[in-house]
MARDOSE-270078 format. One line per 8 residues: their letters; for each residue x, y, z of C-alpha. Coordinates in nm, 4 decimals, padded with zeros to 6 digits. Each point is the difference from the previous one (the first is absolute). Layout:
A = X:Y:Z | ...
//
This chain:
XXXXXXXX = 07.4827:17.2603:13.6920 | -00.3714:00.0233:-00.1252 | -00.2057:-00.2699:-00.0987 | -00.0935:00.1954:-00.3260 | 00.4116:-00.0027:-00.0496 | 00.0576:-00.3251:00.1016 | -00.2689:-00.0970:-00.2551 | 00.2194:00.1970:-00.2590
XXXXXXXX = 00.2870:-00.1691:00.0136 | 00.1314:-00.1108:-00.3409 | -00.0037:-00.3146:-00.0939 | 00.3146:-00.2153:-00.0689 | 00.1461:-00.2256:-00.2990 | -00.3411:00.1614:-00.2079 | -00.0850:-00.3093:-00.2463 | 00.2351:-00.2274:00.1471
XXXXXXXX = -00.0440:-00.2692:00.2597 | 00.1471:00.1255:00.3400 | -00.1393:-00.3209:00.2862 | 00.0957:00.1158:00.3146 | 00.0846:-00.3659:00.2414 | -00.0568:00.0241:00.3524 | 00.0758:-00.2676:00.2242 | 00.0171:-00.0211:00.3933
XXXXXXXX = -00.1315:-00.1559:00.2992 | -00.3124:00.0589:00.2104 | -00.0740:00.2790:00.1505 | 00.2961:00.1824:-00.1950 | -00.2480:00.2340:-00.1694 | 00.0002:-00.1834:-00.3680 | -00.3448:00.0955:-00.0443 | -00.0375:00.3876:00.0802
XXXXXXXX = 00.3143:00.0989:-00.1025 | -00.0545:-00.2409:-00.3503 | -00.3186:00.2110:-00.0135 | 00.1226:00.3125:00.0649 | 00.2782:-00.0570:-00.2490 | -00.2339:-00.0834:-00.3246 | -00.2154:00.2760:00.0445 | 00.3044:00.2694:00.0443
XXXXXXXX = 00.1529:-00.1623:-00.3271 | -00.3639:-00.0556:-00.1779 | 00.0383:-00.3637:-00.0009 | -00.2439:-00.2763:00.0323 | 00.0232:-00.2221:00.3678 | 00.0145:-00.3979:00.0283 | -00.0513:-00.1139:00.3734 | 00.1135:-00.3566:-00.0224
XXXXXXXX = -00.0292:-00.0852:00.3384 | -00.3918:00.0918:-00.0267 | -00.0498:-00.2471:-00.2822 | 00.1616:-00.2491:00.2385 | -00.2341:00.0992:00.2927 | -00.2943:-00.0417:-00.2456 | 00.0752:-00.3377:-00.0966 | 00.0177:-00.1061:00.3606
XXXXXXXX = -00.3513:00.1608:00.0874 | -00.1051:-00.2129:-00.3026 | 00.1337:-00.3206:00.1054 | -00.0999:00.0370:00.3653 | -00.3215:00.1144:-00.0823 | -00.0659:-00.2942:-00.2198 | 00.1340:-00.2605:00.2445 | 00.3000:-00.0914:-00.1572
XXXXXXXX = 00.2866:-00.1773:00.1539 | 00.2905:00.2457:-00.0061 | 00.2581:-00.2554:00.0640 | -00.1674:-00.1853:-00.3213 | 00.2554:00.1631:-00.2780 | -00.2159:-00.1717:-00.2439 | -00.3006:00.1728:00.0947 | 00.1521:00.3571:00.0784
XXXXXXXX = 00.1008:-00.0106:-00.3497 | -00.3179:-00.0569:-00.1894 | -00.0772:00.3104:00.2277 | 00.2113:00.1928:-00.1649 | -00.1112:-00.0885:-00.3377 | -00.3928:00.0045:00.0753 | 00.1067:00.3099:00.2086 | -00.2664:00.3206:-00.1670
XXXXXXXX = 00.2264:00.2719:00.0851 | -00.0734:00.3993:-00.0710 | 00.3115:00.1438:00.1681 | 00.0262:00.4587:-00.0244 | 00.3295:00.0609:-00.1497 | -00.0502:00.3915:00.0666 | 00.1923:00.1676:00.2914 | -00.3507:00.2258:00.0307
XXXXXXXX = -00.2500:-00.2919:00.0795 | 00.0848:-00.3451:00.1694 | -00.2770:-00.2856:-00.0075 | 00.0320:-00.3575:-00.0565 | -00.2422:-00.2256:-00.1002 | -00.0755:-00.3449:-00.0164 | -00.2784:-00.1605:-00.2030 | -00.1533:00.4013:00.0072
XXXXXXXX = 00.0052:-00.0438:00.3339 | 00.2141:00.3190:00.1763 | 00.2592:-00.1334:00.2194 | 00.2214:00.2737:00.0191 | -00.0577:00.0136:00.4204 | -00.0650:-00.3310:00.0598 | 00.3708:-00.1592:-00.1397 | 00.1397:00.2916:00.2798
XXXXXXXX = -00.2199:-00.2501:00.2752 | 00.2560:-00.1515:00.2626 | -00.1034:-00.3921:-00.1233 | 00.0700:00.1180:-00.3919 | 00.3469:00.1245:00.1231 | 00.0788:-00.2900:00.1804 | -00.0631:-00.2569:-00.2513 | 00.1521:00.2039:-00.2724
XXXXXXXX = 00.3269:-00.1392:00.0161 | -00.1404:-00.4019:-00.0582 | -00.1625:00.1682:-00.3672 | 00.3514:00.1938:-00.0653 | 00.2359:-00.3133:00.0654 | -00.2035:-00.2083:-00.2507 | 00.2128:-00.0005:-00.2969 | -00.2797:-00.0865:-00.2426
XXXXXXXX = -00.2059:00.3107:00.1102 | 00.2833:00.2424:00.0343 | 00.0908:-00.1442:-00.3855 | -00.3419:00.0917:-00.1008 | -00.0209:00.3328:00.1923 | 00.3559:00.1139:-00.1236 | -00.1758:-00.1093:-00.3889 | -00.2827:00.2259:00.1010
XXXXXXXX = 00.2620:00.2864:00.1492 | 00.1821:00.0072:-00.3120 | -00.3227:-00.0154:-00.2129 | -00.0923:00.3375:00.1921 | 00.3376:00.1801:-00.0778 | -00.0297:-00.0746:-00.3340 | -00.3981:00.1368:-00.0119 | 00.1615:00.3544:00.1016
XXXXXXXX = 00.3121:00.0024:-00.2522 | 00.2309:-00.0596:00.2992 | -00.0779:00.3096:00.1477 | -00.0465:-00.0766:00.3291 | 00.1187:-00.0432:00.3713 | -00.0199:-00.3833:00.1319 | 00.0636:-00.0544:00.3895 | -00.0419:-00.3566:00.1457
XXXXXXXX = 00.3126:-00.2580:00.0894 | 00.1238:-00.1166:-00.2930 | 00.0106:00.2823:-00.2574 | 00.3414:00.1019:-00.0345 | 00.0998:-00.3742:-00.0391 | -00.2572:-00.1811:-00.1429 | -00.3214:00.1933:-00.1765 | 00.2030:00.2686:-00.1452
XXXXXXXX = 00.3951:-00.0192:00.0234 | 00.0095:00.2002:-00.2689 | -00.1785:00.2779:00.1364 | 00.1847:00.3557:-00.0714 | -00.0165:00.0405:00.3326 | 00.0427:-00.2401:00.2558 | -00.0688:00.0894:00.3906 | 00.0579:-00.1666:00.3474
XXXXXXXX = -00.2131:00.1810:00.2958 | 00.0822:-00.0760:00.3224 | 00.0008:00.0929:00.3852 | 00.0766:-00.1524:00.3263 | -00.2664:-00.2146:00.1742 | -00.0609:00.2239:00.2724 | -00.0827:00.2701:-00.2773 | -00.2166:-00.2429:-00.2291
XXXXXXXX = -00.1567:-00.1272:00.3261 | -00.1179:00.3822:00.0979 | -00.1056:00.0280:-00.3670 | -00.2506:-00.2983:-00.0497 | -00.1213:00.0807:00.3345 | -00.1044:00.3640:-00.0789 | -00.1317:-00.1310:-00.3806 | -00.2349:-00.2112:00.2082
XXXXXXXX = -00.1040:00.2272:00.2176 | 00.0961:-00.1544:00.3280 | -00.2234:-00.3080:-00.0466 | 00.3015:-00.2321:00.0705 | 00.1803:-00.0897:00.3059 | 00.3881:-00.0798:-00.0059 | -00.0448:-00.3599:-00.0755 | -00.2498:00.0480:-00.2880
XXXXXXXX = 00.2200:00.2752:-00.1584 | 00.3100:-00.2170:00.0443 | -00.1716:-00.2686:-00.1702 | -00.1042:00.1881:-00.2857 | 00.3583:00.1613:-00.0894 | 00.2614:-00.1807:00.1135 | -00.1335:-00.3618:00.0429 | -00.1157:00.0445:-00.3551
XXXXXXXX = 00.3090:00.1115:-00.1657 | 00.1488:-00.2585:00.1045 | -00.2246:-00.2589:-00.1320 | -00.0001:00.1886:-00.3063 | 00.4001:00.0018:-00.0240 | -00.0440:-00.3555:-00.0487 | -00.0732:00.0664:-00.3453 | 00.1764:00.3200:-00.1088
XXXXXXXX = 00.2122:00.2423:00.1727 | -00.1305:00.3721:00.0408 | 00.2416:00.0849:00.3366 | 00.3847:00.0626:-00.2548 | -00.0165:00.1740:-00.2938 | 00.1092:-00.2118:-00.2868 | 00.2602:00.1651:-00.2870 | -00.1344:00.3040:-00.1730
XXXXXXXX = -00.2766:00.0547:00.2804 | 00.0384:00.3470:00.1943 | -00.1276:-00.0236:00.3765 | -00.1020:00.2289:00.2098 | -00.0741:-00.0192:00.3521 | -00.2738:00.1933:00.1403 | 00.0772:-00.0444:00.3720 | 00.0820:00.3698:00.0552
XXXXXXXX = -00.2367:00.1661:-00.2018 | -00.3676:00.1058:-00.0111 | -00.2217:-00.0853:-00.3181 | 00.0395:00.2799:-00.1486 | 00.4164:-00.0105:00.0035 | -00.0259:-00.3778:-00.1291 | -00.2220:00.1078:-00.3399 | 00.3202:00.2859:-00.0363
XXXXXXXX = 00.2533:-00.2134:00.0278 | -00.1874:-00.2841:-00.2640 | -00.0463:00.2687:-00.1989 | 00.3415:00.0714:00.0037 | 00.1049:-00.3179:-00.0448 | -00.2402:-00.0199:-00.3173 | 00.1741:00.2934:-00.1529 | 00.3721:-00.1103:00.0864
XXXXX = -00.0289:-00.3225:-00.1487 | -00.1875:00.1207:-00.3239 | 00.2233:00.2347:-00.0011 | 00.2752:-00.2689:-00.0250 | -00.0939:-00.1707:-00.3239
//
């Protein structure tokens, strides 16, 4: 299929809200496929996990204490945040500074997970999350952790992406162009996810959520069969 007819695509639930949830685990392909999936159905894009990574470059570059809770969360609330919520541009910005590279940096992925387990950020970035949806008449896909379960339950249609390790592994190593050994990859999928799953649980699908596991297929077959899922469950109500 054609870009020109992929861009012509009609749009669905015209004038009603239609949020697409999308949760999974690192390296599952939330991101791309999230992407992918709001540009094929002409909706806007929320990146959670970005305004996450953004709040960490802020604290570390400020010299906060990460395992201060106290502190991390008047980060999030002096936190100057200009986030894209297009699938056709990405950039992230922090106090007009652009980011958008520099939260992908190895030491911004490894702290990530000490910003994400502090409840009284994640209650301010989940505010912010929902504050976003709301800015784009719930028209929108939302990938992070948490989505399905916690930002948006009632989203019209809730997702769970997932693949094996060995395939998420593969993945975040080819995103990152082969800059990471084993041990740096490991530590940046599954090392996180589980320090992450200390606070919500993206690896079952809770009721109502649809999942789909990308092991077995190639980028192109996992936006199909989202797509698909999309239209079966709207389909539904």
């Amino acid at each position: 299929m054609t870009q020109e007819l992929l861009d012509t695509l009609p749009a669905l639930r015209v004038g009603r809200p239609l949020v697409v949830a999308i949760d999974g685990p690192s390296g599952s392909g939330k991101s791309s496929v999230s992407k992918e999936v709001a540009r094929r159905l002409h909706l806007a894009y929320l990146d959670t996990g970005a305004m996450y990574r953004a709040l960490t470059w802020f604290c570390v570059t400020s010299g906060i204490d990460l395992s201060d809770a106290a502190a991390v969360e008047q980060a999030s609330r002096d936190l100057v945040l200009e986030l894209s919520t297009t699938p056709r541009e990405e950039y992230v910005r922090v106090n007009g500074t652009d980011v958008t590279d520099a939260i992908r940096e190895p030491a911004i992925s490894s702290a990530v997970s000490a910003v994400a387990t502090t409840l009284g950020a994640r209650t301010e970035l989940i505010r912010r999350q929902r504050e976003l949806i709301e800015k784009h008449h719930r028209r929108i896909v939302v990938e992070g952790r948490d989505i399905t379960t916690v930002v948006v339950p009632g989203a019209e249609v809730r997702m769970l992406l997932t693949a094996s390790q060995e395939a998420r592994l593969r993945r975040r190593g080819i995103q990152l162009g082969g800059t990471q050994n084993a041990e740096q990859l490991a530590a940046q999928v599954t090392q996180r996810d589980a320090k992450d799953s200390t606070v919500v649980n993206f690896t079952q699908a809770a009721d109502g959520v649809v999942t789909l596991d990308s092991s077995d297929l190639d980028f192109a077959e996992t936006v199909d069969a989202a797509l698909v899922i999309v239209t079966k469950v709207l389909n539904r109500d």
